[in-house]
N, C-alpha and C positions, 0 to 999 in steps of 0.2 A: 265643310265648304272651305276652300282654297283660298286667301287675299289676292286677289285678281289685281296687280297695280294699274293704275289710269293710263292707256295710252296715250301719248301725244302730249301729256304733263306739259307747263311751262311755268317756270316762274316767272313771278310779275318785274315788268322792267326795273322797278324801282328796288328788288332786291339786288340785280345787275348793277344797276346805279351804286349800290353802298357798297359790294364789291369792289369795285372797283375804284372808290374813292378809298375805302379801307385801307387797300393796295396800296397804292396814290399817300396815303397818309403815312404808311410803313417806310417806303421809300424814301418818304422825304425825311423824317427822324433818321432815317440811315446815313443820310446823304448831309443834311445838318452836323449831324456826330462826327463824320470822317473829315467836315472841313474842320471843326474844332480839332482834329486830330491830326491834322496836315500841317507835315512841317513846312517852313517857308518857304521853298522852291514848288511845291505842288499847290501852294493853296488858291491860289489863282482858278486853275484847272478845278481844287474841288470845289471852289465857291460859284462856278458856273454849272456846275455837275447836281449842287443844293437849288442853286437858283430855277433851272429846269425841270429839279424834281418838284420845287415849291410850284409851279405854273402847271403842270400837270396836275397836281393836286387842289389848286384853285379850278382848272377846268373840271375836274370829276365833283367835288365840292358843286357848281354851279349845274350838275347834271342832274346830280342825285337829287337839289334844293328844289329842279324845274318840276321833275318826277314826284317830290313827295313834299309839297312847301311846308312851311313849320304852321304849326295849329296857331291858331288864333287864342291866347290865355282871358279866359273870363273875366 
């Protein structure tokens, strides 16, 4: 017999959620590093460029937390 895959599959939002905050977390290390790496006439520009990558990843952060809130420790 043949593995038949499930049609119609979906992952659970909350896998989307850590995605995309993953994402969101990558970007902002990125963007963090390049403003430490920005000489003086550009850092302006990258410390706005960190700044909006950090608020994006505050919003994915508060997305993924709504979707999967932290356990309760005994």
């Amino acid at each position: 017999m043949l593995f038949q895959p499930r049609r119609n599959r979906r992952r659970p939002p909350v896998d989307d959620a850590y995605t995309e905050w993953l994402d969101a977390h990558s970007r902002c290390t990125d963007a963090l590093a390049a403003w430490r790496r920005a000489e003086p006439r550009g850092r302006s520009a990258a410390y706005r460029a960190y700044h909006a990558a950090l608020e994006h990843e505050e919003r994915a952060a508060a997305e993924l937390e709504r979707l999967q809130p932290p356990s309760l420790a005994a």
